[in-house]
mmCIF file as gemmi writes it, N, C-alpha and C atoms, coordinates in Angstrom:
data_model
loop_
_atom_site.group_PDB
_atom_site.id
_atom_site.type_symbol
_atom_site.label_atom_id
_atom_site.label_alt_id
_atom_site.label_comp_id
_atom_site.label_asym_id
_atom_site.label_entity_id
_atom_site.label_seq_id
_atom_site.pdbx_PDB_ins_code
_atom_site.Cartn_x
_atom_site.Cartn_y
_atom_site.Cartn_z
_atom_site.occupancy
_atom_site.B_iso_or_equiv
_atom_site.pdbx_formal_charge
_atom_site.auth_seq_id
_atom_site.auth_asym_id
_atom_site.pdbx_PDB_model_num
ATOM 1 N N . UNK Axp A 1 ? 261.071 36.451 25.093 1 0 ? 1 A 1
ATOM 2 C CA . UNK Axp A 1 ? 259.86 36.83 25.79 1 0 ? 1 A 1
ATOM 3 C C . UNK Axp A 1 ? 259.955 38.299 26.182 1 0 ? 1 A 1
ATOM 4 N N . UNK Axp A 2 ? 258.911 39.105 25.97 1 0 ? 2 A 1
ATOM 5 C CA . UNK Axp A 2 ? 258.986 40.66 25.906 1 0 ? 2 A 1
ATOM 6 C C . UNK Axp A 2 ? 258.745 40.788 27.757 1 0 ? 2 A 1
ATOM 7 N N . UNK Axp A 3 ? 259.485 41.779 28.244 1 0 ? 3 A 1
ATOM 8 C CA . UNK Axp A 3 ? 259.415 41.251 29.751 1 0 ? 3 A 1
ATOM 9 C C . UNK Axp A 3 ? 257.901 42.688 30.257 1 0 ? 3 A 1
ATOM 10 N N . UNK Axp A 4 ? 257.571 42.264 31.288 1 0 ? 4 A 1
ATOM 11 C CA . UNK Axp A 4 ? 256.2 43.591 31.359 1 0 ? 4 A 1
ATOM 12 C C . UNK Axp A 4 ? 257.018 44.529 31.682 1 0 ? 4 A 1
ATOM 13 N N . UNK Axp A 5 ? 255.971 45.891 31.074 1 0 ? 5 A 1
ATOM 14 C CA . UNK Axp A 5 ? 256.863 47.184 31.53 1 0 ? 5 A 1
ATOM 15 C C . UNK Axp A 5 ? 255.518 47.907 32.217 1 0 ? 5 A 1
ATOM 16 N N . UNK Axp A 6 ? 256.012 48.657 32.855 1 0 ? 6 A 1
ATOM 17 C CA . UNK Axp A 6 ? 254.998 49.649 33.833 1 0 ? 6 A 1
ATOM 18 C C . UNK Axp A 6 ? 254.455 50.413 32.403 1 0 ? 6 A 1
ATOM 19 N N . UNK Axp A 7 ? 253.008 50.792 32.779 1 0 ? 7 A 1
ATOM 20 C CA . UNK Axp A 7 ? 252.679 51.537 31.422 1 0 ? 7 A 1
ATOM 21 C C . UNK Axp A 7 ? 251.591 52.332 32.524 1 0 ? 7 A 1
ATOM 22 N N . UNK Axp A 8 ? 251.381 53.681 32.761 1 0 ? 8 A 1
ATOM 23 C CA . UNK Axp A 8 ? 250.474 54.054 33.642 1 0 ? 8 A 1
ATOM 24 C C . UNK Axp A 8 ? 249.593 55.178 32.592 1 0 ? 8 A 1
ATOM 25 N N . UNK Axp A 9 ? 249.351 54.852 31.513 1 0 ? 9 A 1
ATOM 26 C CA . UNK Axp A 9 ? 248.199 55.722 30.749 1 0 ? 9 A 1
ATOM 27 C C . UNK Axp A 9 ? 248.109 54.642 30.012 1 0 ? 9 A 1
ATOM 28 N N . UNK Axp A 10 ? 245.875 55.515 29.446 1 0 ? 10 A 1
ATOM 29 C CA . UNK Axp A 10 ? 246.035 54.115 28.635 1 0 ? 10 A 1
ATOM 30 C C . UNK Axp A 10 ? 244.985 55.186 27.472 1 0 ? 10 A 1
ATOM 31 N N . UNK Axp A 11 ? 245.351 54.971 26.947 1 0 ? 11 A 1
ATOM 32 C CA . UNK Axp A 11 ? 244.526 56.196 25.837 1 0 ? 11 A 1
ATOM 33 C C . UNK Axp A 11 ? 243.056 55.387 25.399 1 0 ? 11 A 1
ATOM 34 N N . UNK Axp A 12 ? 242.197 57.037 24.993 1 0 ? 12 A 1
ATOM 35 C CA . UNK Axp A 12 ? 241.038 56.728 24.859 1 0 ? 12 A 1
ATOM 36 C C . UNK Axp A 12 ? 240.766 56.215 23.579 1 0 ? 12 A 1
ATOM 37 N N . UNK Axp A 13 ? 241.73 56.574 22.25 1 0 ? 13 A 1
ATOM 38 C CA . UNK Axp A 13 ? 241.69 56.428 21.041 1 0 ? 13 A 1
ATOM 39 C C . UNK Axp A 13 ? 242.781 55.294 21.281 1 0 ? 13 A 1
ATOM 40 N N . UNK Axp A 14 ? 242.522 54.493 20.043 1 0 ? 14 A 1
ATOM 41 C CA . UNK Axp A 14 ? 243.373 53.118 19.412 1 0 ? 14 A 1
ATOM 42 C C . UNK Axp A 14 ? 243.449 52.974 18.123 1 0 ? 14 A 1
ATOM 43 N N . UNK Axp A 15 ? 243.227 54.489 17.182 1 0 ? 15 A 1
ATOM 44 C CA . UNK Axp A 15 ? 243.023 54.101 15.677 1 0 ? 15 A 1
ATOM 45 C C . UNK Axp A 15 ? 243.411 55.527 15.469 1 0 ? 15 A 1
ATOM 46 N N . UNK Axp A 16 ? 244.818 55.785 14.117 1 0 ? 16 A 1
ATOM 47 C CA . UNK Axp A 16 ? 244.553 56.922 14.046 1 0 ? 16 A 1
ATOM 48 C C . UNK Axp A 16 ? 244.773 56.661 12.579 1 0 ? 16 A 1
ATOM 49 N N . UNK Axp A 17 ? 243.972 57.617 11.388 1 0 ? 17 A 1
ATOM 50 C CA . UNK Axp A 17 ? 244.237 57.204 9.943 1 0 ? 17 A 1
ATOM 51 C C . UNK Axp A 17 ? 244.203 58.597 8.894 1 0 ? 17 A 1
ATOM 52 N N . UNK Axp A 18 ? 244.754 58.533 8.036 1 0 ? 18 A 1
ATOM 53 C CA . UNK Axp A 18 ? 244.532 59.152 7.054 1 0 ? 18 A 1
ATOM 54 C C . UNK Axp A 18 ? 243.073 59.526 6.245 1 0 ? 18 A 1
ATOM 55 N N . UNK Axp A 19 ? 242.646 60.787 6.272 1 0 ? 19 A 1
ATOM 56 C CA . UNK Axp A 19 ? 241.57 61.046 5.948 1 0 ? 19 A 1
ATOM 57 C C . UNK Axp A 19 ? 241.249 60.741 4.412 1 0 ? 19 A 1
ATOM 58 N N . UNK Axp A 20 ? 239.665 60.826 4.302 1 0 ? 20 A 1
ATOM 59 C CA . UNK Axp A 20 ? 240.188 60.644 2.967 1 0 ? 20 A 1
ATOM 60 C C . UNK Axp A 20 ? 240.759 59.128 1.716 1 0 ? 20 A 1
ATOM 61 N N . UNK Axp A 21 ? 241.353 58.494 2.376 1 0 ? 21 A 1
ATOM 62 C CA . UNK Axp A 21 ? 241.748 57.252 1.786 1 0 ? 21 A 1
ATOM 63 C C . UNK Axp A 21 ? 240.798 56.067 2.895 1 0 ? 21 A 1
ATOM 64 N N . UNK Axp A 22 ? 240.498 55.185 2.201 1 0 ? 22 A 1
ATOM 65 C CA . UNK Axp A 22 ? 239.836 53.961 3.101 1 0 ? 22 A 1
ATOM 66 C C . UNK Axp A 22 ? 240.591 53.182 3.423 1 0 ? 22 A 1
ATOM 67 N N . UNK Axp A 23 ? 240.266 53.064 4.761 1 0 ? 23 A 1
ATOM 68 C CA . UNK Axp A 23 ? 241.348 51.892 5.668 1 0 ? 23 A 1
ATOM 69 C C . UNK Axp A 23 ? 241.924 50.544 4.528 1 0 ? 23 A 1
ATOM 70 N N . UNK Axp A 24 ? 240.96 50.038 4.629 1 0 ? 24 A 1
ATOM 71 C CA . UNK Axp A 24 ? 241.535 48.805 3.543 1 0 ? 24 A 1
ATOM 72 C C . UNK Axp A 24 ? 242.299 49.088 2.137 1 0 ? 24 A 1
ATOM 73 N N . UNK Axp A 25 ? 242.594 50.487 2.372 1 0 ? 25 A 1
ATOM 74 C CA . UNK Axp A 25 ? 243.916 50.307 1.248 1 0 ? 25 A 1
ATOM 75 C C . UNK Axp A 25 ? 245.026 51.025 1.274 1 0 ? 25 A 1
ATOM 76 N N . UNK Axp A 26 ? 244.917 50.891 3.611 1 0 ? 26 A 1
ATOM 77 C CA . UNK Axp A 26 ? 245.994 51.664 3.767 1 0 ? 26 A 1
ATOM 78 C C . UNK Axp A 26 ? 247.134 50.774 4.241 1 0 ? 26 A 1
ATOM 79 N N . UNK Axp A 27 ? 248.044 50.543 4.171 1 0 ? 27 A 1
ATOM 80 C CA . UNK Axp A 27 ? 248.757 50.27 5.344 1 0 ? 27 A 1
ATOM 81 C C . UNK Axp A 27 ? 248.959 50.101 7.093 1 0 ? 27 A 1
ATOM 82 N N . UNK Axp A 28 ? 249.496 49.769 7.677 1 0 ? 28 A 1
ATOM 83 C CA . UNK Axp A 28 ? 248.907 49.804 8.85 1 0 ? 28 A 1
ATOM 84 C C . UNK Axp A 28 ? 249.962 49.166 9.757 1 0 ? 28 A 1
ATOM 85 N N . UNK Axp A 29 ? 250.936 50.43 11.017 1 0 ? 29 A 1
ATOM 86 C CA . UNK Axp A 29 ? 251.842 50.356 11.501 1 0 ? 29 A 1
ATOM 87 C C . UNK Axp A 29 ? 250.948 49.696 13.27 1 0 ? 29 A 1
ATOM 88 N N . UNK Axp A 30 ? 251.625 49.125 13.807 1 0 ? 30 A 1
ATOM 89 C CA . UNK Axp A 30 ? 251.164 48.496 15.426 1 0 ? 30 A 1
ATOM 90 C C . UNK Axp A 30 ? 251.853 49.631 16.272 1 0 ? 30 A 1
ATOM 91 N N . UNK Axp A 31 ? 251.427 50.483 17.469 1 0 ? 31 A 1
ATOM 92 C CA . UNK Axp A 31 ? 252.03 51.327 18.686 1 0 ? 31 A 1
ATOM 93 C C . UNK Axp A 31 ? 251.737 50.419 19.535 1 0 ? 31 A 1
ATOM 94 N N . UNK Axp A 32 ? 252.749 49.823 20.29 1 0 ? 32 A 1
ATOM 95 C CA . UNK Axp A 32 ? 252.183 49.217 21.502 1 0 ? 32 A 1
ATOM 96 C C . UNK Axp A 32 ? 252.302 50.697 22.823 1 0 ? 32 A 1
ATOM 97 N N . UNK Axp A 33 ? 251.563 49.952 23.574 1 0 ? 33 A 1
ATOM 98 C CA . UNK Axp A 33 ? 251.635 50.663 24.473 1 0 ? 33 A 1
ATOM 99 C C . UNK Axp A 33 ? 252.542 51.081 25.68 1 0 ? 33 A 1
ATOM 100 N N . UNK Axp A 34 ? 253.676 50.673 25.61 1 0 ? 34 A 1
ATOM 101 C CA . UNK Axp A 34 ? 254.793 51.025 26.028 1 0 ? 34 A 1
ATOM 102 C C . UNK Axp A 34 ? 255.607 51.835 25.591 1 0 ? 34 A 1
ATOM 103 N N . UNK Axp A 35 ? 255.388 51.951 24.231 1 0 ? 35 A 1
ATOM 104 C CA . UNK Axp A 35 ? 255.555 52.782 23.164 1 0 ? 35 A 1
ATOM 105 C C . UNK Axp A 35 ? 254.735 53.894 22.916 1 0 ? 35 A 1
ATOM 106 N N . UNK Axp A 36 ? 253.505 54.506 23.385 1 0 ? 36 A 1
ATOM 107 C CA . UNK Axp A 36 ? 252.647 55.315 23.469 1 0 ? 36 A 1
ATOM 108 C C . UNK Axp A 36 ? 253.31 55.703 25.056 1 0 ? 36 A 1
ATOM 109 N N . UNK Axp A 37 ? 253.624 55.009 26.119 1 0 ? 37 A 1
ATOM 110 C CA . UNK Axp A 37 ? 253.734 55.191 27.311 1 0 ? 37 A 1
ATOM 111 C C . UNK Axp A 37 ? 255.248 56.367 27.809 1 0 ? 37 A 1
ATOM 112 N N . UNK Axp A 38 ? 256.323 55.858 26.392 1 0 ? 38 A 1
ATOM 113 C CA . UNK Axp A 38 ? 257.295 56.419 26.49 1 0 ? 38 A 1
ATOM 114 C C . UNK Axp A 38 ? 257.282 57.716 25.77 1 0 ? 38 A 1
ATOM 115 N N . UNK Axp A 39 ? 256.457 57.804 24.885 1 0 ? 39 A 1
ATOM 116 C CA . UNK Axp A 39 ? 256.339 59.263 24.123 1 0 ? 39 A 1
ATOM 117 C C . UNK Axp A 39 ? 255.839 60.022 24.971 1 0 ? 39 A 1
ATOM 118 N N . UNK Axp A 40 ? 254.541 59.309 25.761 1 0 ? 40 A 1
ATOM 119 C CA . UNK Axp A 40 ? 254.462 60.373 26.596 1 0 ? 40 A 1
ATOM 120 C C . UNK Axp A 40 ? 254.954 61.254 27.937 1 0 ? 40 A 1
ATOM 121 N N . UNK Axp A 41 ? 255.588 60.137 28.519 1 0 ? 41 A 1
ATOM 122 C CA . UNK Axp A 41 ? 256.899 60.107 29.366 1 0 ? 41 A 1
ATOM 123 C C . UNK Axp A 41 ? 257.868 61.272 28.808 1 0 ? 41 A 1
ATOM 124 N N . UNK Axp A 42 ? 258.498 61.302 27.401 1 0 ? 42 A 1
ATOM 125 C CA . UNK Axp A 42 ? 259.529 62.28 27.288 1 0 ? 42 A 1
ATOM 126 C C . UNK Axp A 42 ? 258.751 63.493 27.046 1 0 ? 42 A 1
ATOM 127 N N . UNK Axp A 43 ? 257.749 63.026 26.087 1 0 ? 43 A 1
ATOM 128 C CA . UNK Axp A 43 ? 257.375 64.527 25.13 1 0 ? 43 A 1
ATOM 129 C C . UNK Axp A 43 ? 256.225 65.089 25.44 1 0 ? 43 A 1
ATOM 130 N N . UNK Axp A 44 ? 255.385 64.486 26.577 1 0 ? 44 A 1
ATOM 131 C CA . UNK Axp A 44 ? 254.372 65.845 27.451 1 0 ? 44 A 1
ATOM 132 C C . UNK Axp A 44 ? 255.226 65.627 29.195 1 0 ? 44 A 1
ATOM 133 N N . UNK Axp A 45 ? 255.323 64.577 29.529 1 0 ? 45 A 1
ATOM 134 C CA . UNK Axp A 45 ? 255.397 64.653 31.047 1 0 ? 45 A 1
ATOM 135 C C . UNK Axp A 45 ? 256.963 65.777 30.801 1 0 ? 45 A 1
ATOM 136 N N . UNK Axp A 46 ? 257.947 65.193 29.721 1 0 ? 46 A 1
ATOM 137 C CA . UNK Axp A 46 ? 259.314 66.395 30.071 1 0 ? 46 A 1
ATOM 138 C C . UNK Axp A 46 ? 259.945 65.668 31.187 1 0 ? 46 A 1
ATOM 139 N N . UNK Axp A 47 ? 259.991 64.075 31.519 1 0 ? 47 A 1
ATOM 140 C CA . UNK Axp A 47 ? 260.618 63.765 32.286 1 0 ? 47 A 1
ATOM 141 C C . UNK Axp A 47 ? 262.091 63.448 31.992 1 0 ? 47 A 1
ATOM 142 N N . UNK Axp A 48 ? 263.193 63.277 32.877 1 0 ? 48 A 1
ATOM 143 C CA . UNK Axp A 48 ? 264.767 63.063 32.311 1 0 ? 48 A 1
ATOM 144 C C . UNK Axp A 48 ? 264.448 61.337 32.095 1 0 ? 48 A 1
ATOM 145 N N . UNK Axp A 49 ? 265.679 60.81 31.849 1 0 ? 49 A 1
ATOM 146 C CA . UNK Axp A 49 ? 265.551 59.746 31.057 1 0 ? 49 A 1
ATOM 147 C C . UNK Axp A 49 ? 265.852 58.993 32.825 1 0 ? 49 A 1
ATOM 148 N N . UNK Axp A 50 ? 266.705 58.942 33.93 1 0 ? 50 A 1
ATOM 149 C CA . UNK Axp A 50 ? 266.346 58.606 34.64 1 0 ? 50 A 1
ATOM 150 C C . UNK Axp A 50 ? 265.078 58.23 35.036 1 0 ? 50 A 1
ATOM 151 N N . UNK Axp A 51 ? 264.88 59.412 35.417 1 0 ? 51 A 1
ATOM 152 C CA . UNK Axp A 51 ? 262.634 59.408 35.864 1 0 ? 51 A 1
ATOM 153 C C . UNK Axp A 51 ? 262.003 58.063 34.759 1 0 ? 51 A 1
ATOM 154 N N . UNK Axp A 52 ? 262.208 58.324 33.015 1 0 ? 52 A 1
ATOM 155 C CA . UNK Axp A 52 ? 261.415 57.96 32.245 1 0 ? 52 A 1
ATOM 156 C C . UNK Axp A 52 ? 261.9 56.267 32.669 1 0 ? 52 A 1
ATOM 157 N N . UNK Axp A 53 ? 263.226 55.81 33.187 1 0 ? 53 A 1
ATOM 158 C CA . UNK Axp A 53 ? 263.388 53.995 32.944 1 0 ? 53 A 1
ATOM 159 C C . UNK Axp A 53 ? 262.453 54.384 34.207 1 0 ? 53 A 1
ATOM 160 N N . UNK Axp A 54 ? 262.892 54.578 35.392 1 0 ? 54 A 1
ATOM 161 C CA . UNK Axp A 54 ? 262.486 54.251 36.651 1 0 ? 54 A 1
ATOM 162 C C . UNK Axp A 54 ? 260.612 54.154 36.624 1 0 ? 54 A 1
ATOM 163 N N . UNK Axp A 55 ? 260.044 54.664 35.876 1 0 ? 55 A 1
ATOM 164 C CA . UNK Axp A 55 ? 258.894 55.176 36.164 1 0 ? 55 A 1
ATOM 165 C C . UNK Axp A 55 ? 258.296 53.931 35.154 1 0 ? 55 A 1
ATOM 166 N N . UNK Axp A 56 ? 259.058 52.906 34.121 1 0 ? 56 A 1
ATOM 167 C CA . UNK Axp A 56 ? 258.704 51.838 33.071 1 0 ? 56 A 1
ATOM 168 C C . UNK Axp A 56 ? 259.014 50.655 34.239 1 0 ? 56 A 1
ATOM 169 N N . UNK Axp A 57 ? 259.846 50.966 34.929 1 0 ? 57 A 1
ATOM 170 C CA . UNK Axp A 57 ? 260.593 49.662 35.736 1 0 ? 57 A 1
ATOM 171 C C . UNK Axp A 57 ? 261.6 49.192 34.437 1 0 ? 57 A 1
ATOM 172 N N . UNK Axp A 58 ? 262.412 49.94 33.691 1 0 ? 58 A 1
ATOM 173 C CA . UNK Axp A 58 ? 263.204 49.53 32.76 1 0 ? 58 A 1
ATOM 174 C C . UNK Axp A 58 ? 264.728 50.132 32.861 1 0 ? 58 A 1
ATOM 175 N N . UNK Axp A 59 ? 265.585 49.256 32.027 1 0 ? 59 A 1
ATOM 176 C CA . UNK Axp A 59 ? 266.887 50.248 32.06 1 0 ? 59 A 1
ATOM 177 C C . UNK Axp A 59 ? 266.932 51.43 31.024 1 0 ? 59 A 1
ATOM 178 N N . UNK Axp A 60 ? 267.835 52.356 31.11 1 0 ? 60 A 1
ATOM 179 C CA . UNK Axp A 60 ? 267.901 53.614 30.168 1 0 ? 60 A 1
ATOM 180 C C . UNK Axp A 60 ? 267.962 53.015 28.873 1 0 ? 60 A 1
ATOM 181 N N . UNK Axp A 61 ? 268.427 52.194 28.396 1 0 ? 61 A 1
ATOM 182 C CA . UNK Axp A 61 ? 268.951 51.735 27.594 1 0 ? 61 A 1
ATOM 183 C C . UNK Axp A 61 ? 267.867 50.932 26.535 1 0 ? 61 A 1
ATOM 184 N N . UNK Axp A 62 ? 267.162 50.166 27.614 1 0 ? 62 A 1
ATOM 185 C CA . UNK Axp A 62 ? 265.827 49.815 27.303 1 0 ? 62 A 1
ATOM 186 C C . UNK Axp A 62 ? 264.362 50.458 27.114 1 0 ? 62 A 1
ATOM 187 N N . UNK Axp A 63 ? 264.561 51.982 27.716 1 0 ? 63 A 1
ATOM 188 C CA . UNK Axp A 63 ? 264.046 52.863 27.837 1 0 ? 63 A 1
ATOM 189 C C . UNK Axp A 63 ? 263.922 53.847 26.155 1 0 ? 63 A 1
ATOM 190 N N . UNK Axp A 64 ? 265.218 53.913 26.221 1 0 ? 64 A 1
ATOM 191 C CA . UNK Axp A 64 ? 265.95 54.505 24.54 1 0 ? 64 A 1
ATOM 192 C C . UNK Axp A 64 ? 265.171 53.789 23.697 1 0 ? 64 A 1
ATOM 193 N N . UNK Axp A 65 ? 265.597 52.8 23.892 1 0 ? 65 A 1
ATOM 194 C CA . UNK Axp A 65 ? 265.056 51.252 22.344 1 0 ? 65 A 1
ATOM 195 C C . UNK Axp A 65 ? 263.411 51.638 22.098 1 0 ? 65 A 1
ATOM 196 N N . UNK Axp A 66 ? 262.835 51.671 23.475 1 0 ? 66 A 1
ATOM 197 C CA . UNK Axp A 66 ? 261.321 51.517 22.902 1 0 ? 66 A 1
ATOM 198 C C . UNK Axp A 66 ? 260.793 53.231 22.622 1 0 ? 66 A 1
ATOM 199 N N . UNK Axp A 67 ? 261.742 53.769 23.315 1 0 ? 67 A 1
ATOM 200 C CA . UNK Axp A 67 ? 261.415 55.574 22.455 1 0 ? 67 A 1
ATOM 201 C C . UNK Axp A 67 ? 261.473 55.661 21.112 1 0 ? 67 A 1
ATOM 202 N N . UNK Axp A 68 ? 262.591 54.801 20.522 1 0 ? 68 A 1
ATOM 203 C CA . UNK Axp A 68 ? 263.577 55.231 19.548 1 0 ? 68 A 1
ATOM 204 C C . UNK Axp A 68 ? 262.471 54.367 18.287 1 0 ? 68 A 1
ATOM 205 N N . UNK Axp A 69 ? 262.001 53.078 19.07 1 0 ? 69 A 1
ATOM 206 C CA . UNK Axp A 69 ? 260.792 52.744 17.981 1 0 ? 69 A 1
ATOM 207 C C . UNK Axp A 69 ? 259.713 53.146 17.864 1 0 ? 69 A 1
ATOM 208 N N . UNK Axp A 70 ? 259.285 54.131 18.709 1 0 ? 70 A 1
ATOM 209 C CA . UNK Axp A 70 ? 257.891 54.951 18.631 1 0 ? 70 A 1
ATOM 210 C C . UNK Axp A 70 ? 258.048 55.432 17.509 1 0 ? 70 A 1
ATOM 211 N N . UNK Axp A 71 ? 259.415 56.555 17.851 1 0 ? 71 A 1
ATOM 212 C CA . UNK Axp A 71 ? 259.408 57.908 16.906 1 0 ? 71 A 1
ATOM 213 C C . UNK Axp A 71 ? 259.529 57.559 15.661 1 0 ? 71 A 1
ATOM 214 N N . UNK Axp A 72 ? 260.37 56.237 15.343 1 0 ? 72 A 1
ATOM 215 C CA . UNK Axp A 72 ? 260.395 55.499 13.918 1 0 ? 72 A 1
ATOM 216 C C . UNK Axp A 72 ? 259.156 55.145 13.519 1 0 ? 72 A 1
ATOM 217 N N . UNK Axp A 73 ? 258.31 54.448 14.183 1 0 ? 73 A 1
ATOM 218 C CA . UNK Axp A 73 ? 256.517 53.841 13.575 1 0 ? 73 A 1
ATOM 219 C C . UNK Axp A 73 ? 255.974 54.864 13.3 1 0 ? 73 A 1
ATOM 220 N N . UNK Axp A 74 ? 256.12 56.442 14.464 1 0 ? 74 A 1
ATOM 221 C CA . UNK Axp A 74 ? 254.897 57.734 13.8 1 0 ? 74 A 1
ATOM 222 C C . UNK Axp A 74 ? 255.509 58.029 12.841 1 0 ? 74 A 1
ATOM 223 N N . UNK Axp A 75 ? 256.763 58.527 12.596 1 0 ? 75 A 1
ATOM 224 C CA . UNK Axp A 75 ? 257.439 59.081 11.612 1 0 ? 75 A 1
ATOM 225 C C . UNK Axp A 75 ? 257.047 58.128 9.925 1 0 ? 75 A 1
ATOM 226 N N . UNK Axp A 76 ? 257.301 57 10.424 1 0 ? 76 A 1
ATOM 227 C CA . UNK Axp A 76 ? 256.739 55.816 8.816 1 0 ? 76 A 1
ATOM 228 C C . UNK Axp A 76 ? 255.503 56.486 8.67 1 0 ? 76 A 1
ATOM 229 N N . UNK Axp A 77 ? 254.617 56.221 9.757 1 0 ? 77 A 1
ATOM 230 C CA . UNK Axp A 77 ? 252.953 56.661 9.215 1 0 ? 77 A 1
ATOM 231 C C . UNK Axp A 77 ? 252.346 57.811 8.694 1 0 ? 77 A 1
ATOM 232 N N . UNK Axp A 78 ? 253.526 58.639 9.419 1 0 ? 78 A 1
ATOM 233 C CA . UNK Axp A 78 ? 252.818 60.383 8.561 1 0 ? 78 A 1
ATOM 234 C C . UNK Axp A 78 ? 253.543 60.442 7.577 1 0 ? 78 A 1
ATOM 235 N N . UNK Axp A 79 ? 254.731 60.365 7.511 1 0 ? 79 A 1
ATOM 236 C CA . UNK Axp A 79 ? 254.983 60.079 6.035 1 0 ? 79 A 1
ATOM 237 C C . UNK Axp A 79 ? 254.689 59.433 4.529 1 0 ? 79 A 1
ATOM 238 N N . UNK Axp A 80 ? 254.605 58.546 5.097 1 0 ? 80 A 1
ATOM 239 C CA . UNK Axp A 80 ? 254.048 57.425 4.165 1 0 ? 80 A 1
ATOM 240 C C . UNK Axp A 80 ? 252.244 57.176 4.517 1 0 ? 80 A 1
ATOM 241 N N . UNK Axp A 81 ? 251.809 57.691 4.767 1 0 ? 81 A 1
ATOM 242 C CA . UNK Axp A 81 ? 250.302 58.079 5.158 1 0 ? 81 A 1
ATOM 243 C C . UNK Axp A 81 ? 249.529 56.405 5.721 1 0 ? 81 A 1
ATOM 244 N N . UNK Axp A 82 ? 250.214 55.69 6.941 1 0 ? 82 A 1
ATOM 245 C CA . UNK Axp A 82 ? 249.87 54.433 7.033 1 0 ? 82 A 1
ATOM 246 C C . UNK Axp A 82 ? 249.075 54.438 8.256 1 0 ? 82 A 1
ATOM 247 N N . UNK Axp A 83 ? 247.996 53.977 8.824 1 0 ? 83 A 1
ATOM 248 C CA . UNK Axp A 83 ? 247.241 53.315 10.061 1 0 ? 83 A 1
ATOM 249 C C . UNK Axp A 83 ? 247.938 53.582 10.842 1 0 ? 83 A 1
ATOM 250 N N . UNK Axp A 84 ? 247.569 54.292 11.971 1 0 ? 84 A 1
ATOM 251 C CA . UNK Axp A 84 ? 248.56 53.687 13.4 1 0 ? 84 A 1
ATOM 252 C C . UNK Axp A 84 ? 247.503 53.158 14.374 1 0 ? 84 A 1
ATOM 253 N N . UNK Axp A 85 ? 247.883 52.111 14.772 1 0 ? 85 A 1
ATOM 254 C CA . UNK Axp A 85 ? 246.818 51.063 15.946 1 0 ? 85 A 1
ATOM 255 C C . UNK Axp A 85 ? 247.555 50.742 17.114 1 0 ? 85 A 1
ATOM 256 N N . UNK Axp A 86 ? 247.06 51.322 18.125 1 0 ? 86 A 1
ATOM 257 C CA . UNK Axp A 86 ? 247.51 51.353 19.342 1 0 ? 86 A 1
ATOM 258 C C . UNK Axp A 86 ? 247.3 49.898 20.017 1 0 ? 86 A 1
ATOM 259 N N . UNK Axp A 87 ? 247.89 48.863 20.375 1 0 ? 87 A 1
ATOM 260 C CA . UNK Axp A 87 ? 247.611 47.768 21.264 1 0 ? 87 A 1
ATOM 261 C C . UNK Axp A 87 ? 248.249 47.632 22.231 1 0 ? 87 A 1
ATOM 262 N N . UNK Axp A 88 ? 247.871 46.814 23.004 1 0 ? 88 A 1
ATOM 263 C CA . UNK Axp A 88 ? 248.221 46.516 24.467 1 0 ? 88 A 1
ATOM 264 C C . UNK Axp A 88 ? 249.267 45.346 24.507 1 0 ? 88 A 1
């Protein structure tokens, strides 16, 4: 069972795609939002990784894991030119 994490943004967009190619013959990676929550945590707020668990209600460790799968899902999608869909 995925346990709740503090998530205090919630974005206005939930779809981001490759121009140009039509959805239905793209691929299509899931961001949850804890995962949108932690990118933004390190890579606009600039918070330390302390701040970033404390501020999820998570451990560092647990903190790492769901960073470490953000940067892996954007990285698949711009590369490989796939959907990214933000859910809750």
């Amino acid at each position: 069972m995925k346990k709740n994490r503090r998530v205090n943004f919630q974005s206005n967009v939930d779809l981001f795609k490759p121009i140009g190619i039509p959805r239905s013959q793209l691929e299509e990676i899931v961001l949850w939002h804890d995962e949108v929550e932690a990118l933004r945590l390190k890579n606009i707020e600039k918070m330390d990784v302390v701040s970033w668990a404390k501020e999820m209600e998570v451990s560092k460790s647990t903190f790492a894991r769901i960073y470490n799968q953000a940067v892996e899902k954007l990285s698949d999608a711009i590369i490989n030119g796939k959907v990214i869909r933000i859910e809750k």
